[in-house]
MARTOR-145033 format. One record per residue (C-alpha): residue in one letter; x, y, z. Coordinates in steps of 0.2 Angstrom, whole numbers, padded with zeros to 4 digits. Each point is the difference from the previous one (the first is absolute). Layout:
NODE   aa      c1      c2      c3
NODE    A       X       Y       Z
...
***
This chain:
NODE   aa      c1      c2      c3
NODE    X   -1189    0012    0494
NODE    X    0014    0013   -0007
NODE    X    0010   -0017   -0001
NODE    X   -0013   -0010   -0011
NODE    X   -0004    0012   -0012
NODE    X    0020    0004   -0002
NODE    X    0001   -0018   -0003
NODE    X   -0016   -0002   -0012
NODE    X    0007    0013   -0011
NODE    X    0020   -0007   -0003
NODE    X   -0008   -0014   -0003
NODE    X   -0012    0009   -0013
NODE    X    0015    0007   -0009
NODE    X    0008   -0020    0000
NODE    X   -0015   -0006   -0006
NODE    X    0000    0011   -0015
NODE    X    0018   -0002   -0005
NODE    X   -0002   -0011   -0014
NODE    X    0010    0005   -0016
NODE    X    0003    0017    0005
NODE    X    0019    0005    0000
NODE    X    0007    0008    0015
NODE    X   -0014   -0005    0011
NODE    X    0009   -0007    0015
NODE    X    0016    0009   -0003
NODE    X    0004    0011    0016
NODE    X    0014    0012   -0007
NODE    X   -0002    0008   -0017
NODE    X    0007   -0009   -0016
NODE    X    0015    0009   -0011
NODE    X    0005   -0001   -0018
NODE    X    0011   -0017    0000
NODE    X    0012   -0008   -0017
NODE    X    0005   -0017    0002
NODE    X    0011   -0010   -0013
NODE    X   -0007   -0016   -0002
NODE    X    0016   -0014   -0007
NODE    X   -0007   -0015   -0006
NODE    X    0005   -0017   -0009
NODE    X   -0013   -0014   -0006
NODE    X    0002   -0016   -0009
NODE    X    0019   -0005    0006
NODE    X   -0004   -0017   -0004
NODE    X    0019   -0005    0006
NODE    X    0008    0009   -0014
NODE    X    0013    0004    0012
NODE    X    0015    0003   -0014
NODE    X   -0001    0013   -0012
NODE    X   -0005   -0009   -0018
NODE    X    0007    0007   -0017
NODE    X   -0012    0009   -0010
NODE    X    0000    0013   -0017
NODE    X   -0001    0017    0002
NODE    X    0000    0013   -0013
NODE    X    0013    0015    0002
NODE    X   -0001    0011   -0015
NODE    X   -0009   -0010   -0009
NODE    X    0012   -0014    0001
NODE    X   -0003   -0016    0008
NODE    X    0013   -0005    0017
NODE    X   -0001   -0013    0013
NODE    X   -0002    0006    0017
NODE    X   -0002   -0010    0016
NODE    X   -0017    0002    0008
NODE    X   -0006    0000    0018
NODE    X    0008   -0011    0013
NODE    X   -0006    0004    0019
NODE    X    0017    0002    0006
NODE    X   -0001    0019   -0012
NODE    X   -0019    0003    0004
NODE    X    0004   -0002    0018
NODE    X    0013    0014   -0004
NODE    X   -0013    0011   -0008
NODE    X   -0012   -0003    0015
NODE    X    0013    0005    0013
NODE    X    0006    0016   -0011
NODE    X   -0020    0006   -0001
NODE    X   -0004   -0005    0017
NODE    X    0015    0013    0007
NODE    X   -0005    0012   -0012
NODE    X   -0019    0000   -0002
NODE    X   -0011    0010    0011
NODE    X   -0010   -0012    0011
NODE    X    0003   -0016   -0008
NODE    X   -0012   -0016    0001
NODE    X    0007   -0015   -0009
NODE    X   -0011   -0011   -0007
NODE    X    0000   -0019   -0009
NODE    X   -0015   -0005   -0011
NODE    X    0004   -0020    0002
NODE    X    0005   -0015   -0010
NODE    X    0017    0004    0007
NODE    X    0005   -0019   -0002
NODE    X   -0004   -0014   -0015
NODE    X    0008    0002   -0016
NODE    X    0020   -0005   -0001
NODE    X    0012   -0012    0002
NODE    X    0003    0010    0018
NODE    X   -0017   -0005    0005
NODE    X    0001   -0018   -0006
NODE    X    0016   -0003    0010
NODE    X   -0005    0011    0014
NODE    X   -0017    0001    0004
NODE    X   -0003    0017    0006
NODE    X    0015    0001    0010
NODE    X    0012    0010   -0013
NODE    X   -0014    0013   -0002
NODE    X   -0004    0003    0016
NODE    X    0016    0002    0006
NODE    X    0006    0015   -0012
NODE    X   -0018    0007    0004
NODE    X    0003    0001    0017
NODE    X    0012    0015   -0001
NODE    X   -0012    0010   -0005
NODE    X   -0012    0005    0013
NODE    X   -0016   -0002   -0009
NODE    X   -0016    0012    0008
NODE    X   -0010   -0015   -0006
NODE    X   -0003   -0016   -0013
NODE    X   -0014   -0006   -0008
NODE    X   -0003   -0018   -0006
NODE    X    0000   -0006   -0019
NODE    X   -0007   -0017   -0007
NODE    X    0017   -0006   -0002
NODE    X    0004    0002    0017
NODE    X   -0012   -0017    0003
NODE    X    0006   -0010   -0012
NODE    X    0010   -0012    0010
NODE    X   -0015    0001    0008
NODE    X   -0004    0004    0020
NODE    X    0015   -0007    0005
NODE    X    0013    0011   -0012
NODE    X   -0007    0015    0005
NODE    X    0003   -0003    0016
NODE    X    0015   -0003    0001
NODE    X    0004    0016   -0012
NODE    X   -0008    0010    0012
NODE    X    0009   -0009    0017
NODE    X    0015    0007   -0010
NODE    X   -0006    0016   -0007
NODE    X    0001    0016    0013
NODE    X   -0012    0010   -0006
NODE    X   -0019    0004    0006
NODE    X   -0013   -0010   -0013
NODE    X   -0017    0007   -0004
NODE    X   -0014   -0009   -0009
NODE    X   -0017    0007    0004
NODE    X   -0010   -0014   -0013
NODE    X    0009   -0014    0002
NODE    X   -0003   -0006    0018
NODE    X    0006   -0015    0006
NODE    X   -0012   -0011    0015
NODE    X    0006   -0001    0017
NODE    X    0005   -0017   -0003
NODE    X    0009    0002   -0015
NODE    X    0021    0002    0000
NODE    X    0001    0015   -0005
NODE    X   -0013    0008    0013
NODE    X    0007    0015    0006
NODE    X    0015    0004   -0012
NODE    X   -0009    0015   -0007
NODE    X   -0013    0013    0005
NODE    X   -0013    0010   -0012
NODE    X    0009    0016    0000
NODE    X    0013    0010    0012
NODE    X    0001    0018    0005
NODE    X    0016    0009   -0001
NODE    X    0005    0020    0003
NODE    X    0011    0011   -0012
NODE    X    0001    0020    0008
NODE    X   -0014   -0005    0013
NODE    X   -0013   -0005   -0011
NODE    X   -0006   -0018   -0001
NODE    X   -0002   -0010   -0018
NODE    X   -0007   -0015    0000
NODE    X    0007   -0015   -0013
NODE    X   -0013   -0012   -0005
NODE    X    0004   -0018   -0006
NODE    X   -0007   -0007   -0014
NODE    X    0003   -0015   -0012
NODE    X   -0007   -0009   -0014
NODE    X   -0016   -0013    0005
NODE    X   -0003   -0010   -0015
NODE    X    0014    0001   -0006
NODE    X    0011   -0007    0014
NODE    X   -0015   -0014    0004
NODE    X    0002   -0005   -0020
NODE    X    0017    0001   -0004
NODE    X    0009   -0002    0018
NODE    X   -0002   -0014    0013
NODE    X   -0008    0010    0016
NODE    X   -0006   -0012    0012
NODE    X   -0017   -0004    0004
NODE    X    0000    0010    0016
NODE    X    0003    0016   -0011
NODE    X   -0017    0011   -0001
NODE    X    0004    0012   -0015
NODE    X   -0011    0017   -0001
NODE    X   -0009    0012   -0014
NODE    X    0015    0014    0000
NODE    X   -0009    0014   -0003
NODE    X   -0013   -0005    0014
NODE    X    0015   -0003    0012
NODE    X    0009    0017   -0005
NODE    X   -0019    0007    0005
NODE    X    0001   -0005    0014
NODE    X    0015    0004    0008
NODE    X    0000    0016   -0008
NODE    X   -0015    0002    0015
NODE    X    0010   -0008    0012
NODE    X    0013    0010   -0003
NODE    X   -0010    0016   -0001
NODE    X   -0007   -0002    0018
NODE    X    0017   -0001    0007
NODE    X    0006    0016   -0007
NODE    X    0007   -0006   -0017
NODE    X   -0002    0011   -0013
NODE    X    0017   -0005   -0012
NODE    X   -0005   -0017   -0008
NODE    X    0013   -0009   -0011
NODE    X   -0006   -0016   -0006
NODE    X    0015   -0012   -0002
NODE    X   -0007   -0012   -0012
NODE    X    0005   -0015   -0011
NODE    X   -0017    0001   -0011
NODE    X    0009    0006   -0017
NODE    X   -0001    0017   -0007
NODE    X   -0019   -0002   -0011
NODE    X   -0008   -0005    0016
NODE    X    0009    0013    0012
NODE    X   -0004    0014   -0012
NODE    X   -0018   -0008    0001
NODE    X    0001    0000    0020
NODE    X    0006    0019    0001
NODE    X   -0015    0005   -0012
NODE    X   -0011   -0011    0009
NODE    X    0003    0003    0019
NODE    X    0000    0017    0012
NODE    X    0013    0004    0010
NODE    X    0017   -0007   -0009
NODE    X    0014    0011   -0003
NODE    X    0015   -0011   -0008
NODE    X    0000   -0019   -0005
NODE    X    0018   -0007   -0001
NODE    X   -0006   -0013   -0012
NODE    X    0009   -0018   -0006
NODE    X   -0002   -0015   -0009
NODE    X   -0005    0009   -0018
NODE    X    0020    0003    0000
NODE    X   -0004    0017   -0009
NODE    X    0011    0012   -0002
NODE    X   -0007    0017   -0001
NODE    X    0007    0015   -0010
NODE    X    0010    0002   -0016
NODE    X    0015   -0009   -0004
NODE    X   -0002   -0001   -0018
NODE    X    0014    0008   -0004
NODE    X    0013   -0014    0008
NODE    X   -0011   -0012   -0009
NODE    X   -0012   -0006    0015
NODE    X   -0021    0000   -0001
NODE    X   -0007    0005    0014
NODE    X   -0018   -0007    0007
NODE    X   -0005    0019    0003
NODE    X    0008    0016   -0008
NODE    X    0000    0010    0017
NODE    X    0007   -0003    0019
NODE    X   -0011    0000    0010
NODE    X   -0016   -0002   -0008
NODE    X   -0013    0012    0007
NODE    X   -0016   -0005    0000
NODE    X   -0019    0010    0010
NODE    X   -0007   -0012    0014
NODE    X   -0020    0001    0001
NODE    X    0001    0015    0009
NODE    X    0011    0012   -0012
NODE    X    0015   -0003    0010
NODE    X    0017   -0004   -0007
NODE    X    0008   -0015    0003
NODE    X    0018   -0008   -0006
NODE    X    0005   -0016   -0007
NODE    X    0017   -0005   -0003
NODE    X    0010   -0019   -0004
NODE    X    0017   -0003   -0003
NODE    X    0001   -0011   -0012
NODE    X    0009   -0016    0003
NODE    X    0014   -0012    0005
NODE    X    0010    0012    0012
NODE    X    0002    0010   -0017
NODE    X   -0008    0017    0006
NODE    X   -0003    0009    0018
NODE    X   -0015    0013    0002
NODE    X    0002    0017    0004
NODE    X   -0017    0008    0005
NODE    X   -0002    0017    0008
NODE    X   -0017    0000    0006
NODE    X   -0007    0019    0006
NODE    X   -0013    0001    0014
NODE    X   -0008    0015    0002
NODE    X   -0009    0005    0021
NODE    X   -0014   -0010   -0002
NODE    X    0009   -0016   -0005
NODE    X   -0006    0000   -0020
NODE    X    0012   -0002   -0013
NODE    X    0005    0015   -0010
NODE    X    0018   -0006   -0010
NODE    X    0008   -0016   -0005
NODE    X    0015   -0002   -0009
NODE    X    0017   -0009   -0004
NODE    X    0007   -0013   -0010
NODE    X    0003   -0020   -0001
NODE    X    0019   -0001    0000
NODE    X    0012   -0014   -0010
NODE    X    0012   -0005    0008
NODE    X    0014   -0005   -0012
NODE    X    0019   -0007    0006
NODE    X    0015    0011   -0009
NODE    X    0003   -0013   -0014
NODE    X   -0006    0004   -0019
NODE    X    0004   -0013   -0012
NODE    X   -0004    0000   -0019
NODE    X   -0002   -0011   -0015
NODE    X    0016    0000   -0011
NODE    X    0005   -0015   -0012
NODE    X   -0014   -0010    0006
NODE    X    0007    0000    0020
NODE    X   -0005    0013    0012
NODE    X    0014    0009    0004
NODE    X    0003    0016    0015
NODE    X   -0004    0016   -0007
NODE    X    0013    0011   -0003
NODE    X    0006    0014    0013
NODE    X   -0008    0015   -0013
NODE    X   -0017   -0012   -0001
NODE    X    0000    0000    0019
NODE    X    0002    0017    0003
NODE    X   -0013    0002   -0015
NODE    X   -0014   -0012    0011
NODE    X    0005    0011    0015
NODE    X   -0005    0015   -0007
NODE    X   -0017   -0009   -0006
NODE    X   -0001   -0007    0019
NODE    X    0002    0017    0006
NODE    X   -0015    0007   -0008
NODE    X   -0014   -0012    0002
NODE    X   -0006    0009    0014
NODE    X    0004   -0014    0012
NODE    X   -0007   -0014   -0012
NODE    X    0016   -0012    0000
NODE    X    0011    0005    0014
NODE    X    0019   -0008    0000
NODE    X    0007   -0008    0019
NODE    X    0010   -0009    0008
NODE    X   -0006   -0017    0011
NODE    X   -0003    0000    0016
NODE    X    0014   -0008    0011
NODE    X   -0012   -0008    0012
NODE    X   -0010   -0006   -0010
NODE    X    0014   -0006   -0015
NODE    X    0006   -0009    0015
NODE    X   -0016   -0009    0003
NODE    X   -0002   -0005   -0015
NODE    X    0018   -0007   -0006
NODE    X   -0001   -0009    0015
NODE    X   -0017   -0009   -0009
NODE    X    0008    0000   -0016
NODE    X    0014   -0009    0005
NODE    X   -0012   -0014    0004
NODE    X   -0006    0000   -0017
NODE    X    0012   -0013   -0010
NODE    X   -0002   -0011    0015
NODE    X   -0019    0000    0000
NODE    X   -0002   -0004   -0018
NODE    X    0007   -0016    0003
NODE    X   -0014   -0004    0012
NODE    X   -0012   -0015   -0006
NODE    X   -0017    0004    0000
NODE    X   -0006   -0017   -0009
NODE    X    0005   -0016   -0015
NODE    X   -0003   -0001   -0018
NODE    X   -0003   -0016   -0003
NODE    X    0006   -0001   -0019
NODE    X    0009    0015   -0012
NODE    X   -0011    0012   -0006
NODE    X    0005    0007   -0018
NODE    X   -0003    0017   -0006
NODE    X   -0005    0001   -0018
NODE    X   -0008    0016   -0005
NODE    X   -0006   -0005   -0016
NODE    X   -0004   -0022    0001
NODE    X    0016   -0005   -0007
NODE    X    0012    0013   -0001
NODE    X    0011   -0007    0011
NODE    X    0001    0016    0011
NODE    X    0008   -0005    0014
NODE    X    0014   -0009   -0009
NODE    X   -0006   -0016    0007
NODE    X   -0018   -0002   -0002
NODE    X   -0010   -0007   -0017
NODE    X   -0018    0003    0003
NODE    X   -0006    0000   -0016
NODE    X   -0019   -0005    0007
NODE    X   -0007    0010    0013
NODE    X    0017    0012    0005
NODE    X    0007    0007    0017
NODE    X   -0004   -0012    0012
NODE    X    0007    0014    0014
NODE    X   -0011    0015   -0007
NODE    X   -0016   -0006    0001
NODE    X    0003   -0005    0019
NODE    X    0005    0021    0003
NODE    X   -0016    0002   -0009
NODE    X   -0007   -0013    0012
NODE    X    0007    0011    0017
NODE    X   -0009    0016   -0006
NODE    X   -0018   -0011   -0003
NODE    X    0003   -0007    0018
NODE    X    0004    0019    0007
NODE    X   -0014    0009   -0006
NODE    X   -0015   -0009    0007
NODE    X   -0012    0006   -0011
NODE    X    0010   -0001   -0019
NODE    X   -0007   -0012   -0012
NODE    X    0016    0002   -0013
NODE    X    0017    0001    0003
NODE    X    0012    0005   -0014
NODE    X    0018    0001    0001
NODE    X    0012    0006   -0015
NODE    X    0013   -0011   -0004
NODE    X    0015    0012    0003
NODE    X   -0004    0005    0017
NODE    X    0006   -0016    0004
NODE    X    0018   -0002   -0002
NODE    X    0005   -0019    0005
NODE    X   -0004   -0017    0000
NODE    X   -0001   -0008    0018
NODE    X    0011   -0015    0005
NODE    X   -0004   -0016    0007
NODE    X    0001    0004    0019
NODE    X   -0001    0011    0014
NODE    X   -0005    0019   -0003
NODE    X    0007    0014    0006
NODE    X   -0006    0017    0003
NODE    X    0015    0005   -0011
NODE    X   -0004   -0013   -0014
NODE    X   -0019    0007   -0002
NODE    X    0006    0020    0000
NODE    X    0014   -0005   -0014
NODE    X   -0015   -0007   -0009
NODE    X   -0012    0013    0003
NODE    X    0012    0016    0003
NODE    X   -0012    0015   -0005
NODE    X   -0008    0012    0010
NODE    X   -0017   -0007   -0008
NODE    X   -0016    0001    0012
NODE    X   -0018   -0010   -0004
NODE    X   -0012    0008   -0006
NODE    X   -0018   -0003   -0005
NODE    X   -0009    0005   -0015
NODE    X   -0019   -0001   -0006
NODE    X   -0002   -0009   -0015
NODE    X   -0015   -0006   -0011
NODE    X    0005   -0018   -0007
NODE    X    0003    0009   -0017
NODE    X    0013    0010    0006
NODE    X    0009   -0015    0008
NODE    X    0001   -0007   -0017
NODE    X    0006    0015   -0006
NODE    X    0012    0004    0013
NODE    X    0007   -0017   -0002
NODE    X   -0002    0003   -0019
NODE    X    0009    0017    0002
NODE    X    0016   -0009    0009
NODE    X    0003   -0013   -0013
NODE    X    0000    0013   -0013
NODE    X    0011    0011    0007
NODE    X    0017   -0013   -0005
NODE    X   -0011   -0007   -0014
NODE    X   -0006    0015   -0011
NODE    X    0009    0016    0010
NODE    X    0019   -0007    0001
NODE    X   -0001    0001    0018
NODE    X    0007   -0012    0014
NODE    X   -0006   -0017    0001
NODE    X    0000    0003    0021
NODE    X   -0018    0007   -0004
NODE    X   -0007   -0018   -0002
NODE    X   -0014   -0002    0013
NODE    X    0000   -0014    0012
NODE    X   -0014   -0001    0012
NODE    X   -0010   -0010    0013
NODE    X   -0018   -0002    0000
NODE    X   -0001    0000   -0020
NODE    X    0004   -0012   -0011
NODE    X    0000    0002   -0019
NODE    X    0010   -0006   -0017
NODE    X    0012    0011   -0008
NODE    X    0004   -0002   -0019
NODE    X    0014    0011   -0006
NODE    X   -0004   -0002   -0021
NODE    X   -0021    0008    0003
NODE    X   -0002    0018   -0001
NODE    X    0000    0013    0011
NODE    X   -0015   -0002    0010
NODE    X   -0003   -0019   -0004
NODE    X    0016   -0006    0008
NODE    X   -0008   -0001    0018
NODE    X   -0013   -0014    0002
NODE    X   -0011   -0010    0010
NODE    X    0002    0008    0012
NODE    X   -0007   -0007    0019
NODE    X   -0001    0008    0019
NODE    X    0002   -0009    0015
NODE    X   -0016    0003    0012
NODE    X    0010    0004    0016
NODE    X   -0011   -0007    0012
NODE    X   -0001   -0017   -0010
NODE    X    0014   -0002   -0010
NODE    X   -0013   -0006   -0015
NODE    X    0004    0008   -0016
NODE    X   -0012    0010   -0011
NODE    X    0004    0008   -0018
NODE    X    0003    0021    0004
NODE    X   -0016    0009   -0003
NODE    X    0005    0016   -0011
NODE    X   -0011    0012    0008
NODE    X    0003   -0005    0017
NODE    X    0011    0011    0013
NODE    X    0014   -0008    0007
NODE    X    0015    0004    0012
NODE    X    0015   -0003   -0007
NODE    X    0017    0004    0012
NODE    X    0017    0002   -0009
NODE    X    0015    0009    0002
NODE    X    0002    0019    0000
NODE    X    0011    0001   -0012
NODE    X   -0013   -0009   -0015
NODE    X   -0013    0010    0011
NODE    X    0004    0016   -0008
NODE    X    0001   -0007   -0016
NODE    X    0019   -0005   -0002
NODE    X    0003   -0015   -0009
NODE    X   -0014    0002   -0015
NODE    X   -0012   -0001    0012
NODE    X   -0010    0014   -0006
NODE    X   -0017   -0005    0007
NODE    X    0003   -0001    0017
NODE    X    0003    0020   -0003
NODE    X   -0017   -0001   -0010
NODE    X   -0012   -0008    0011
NODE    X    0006    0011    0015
NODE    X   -0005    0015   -0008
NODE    X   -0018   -0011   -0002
NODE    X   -0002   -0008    0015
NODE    X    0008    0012    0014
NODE    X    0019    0001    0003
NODE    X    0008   -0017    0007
NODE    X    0008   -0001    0018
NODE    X    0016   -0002    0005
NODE    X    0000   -0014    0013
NODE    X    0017    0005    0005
NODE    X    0004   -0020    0002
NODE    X    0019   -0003   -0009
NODE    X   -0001   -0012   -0013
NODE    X    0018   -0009    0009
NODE    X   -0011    0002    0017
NODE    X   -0014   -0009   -0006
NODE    X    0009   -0013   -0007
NODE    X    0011   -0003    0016
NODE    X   -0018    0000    0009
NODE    X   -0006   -0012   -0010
NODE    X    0014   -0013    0001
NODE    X    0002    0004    0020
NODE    X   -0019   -0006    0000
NODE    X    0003   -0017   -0010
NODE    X    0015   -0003    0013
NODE    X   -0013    0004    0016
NODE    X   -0009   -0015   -0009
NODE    X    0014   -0010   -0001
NODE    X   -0002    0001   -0019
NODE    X    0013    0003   -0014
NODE    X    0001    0010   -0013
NODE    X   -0007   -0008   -0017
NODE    X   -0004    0005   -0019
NODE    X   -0018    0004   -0003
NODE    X   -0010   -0018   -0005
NODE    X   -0005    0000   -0017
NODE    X   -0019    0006    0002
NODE    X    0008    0014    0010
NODE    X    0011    0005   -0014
NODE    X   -0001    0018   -0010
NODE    X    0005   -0005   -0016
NODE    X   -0010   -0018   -0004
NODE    X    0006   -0001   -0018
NODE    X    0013    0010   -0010
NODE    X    0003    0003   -0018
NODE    X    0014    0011   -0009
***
């Protein structure tokens, strides 16, 4: 009898664990600091890119990022830091020529020598659909977790991640949540059908409780959900104490003084969770540019009581300035000048050295480089010319005095065909650098054509303000002395162009393509259509103003993360799976369907 009522009442006390912290710990819980060092949004910039920085005042061109430095900075902190866990946010692969050549290979290969705690998934991680991920992770030594993304048991990638795992740092546990992005990786990714995506914040919920009843009571939600909606969550949902967030690429605290906005003016950003209690959210930024530092401060009873640190820059020791129109190296008193400036941004931009591993690993892929941009990846069946204006004879070659670029509006083309759900493409004239010949394609040819870093990117617009825009980028070389690269070509709109009307009257008949039917239909002015185009006009480069305008009316636009060269590669890789050949637009497909000067 003694026995049974022994029994009844454990189980009593089980029963009424619920949420309550501590409920089935068996030893008392301490005070405990981790250090949380994270990355997000890799997107296979693997070497460091040239950026501006100020110093002073005065603007220099640094070298940014490259994973063979962050992978320095991670082992520095990890032998420095008190109870490290070391975290990645996802979309670690998509993005450069690396991941073109490579697939994920290159990226997974410098990321392996760093022992990652745990990884999350991002949407760009799918969009070499089931198949691609898979592979990345086959080659990726590192545990996955994805608690709302959930693959069936007869899908391929069934059993390459888990909701969440426990780890311990100074005895106590802490338990690292996966999260990604639903809608978004559904819409803008190519997830198969045997992919069941969750609500976030109700799958957080929920393994918050899990977690709870097995004695967990130190949740970090790793999470590729953008920081808006993570903010949202840690206002929203009990029991969270840090999010590592990606996908938003926000860099968080204050760099305006070397020239830099940030998304957020503080690192971390501190939030209250529905209960009162603090909880921490932290991203570092983008591209392998920055690496997160967060000390996180538990007190006994496992509730957050202190978060701080700092998103750090890594930057290469090469400073080069602007002199006589060619950048030039900084002299030695400049450098020693920048140093000092280095020195006191209280860890902000950091100076180091490469990685040997790592530099290893990734000559040895960059070595393969020249060889793989020779590779075919389809057939023009006829020249393409570039004109920017029709008729200007841009490329040296080509008089297209009638409709313009044959090339241009086929880039405009590869972004329509990319983003699923655009109804306008529009494509600047200067961002496309050269014709196309008669011929095979190479991987090398496309990225000498298209070489910016530019990323697609969709915009909200009312008909009215895709008249404008296009308006806007006709005006910049006409009326505003600006470059004639800000011509608009496009897919999915046609229109007339006379140069000798007014501003505001030059643009004309203007007609959209239904998607679904290809039948055409005049634009309707007060209707709300998705335009994608080039981050670069995106923020309003180029004369095109009112892309900035309608943003601030419609909500921000979003940054697919999709090159523009990768798009254009896709697109031609498709047409050769079809045994089909690259060819100018027909005539009804056309941008420009008559032209006057």
């Amino acid at each position: 009898m003694r026995k049974f009522v022994a029994l009844a009442t454990v189980a009593a006390v089980l029963s009424s664990c619920g949420l309550k912290r501590n409920c089935l710990k068996t030893t008392p819980e301490k005070p405990v600091t981790i250090t949380i060092i994270h990355m997000n949004d890799i997107h296979s910039h693997l070497k460091s890119d040239r950026r501006k920085l100020l110093f002073n005042e005065k603007k220099y061109y640094v070298y940014m990022g490259g994973l063979n430095r962050a992978i320095t900075k991670i082992k520095e902190l990890q032998r420095q830091s008190e109870n490290p866990v070391i975290l990645n946010a996802g979309d670690m692969i998509q993005g450069t020529l690396y991941y073109v050549l490579f697939h994920g290979n290159a990226t997974a290969d410098l990321l392996n020598l760093i022992k990652w705690d745990a990884v999350t998934i991002g949407n760009h991680e799918f969009d070499n659909g089931d198949r691609g991920l898979k592979l990345f992770l086959d080659r990726l030594k590192a545990p996955v977790v994805s608690a709302n993304i959930v693959p069936e048991k007869d899908s391929s990638l069934y059993g390459y991640w888990k909701p969440y795992r426990i780890i311990k740092r100074d005895g106590e546990k802490i338990g690292i949540i996966g999260i990604g992005y639903s809608q978004k990786t559904k819409n803008s990714s190519n997830p198969g059908k045997d992919i069941k995506f969750l609500d976030e914040k109700a799958t957080v919920r929920k393994y918050i409780s899990e977690l709870k009843n097995k004695g967990v009571d130190k949740i970090i939600v790793l999470s590729h959900f953008g920081m808006k909606n993570d903010i949202s969550m840690a206002k929203e949902v009990k029991g969270i104490d840090v999010i590592i967030d990606g996908d938003s690429h926000s860099l968080l605290g204050n760099y305006t003084a070397y020239g830099l906005k940030s998304a957020y003016p503080t690192y971390p950003v501190t939030v209250k969770s529905p209960d009162g209690k603090k909880v921490c959210v932290a991203s570092a930024w983008e591209y392998g540019y920055a690496v997160g530092d967060l000390k996180v401060k538990f007190d006994a009873d496992g509730n957050v009581i202190d978060c701080n640190g700092v998103s750090t820059v890594v930057l290469k020791d090469k400073f080069l300035k602007k002199e006589n129109g060619k950048k030039v190296p900084v002299s030695i008193e400049e450098r020693i000048a920048i140093g000092k400036e280095i020195a006191k941004s209280d860890g902000k931009l950091e100076v180091l050295p490469a990685d040997k591993d790592a530099t290893r690993i990734l000559a040895r892929y960059s070595s393969k480089v020249d060889r793989l941009k020779k590779q075919v990846i389809g057939v023009s069946a006829q020249f393409l010319g570039h004109n920017r204006i029709p008729g200007d004879k841009w490329d040296g070659v080509s008089y297209l005095p009638e409709h313009g670029s044959e090339i241009a509006p086929l880039v405009a083309k590869s972004f329509y065909l990319k983003v699923k759900d655009a109804d306008i493409a529009i494509q600047n004239a200067g961002g496309v650098r050269t014709p196309l010949d008669e011929g095979n394609i190479t991987i090398g040819e496309v990225y000498k054509m298209l070489p910016f870093s530019n990323t697609l990117y969709t915009i909200k617009m009312t008909g009215k303000e895709v008249k404008q825009v296009l308006e806007d980028a006709i005006s910049n070389f006409m009326d505003k002395h600006g470059s004639t690269g800000s011509f608009p070509y496009v897919y999915g709109i046609r229109y007339d162009v006379d140069l000798s009307k007014p501003y505001g009257s030059r643009v004309y008949n203007i007609e959209i393509m239904e998607r679904r039917t290809g039948i055409w239909h005049p634009i309707k002015m007060n209707k709300l259509y998705t335009v994608v185009t080039n981050s670069y006009v995106a923020s309003g480069k180029d004369g095109y103003v009112t892309f900035v305008t309608a943003q601030k009316l419609h909500g921000k636009g979003v940054n697919t993360y999709f090159g523009y060269a990768e798009s254009f590669v896709d697109m031609v890789k498709n047409l050769t799976a079809q045994r089909k050949k690259l060819k100018e637009l027909p005539l009804n497909e056309k941008p420009v369907q008559h032209f006057r000067r």
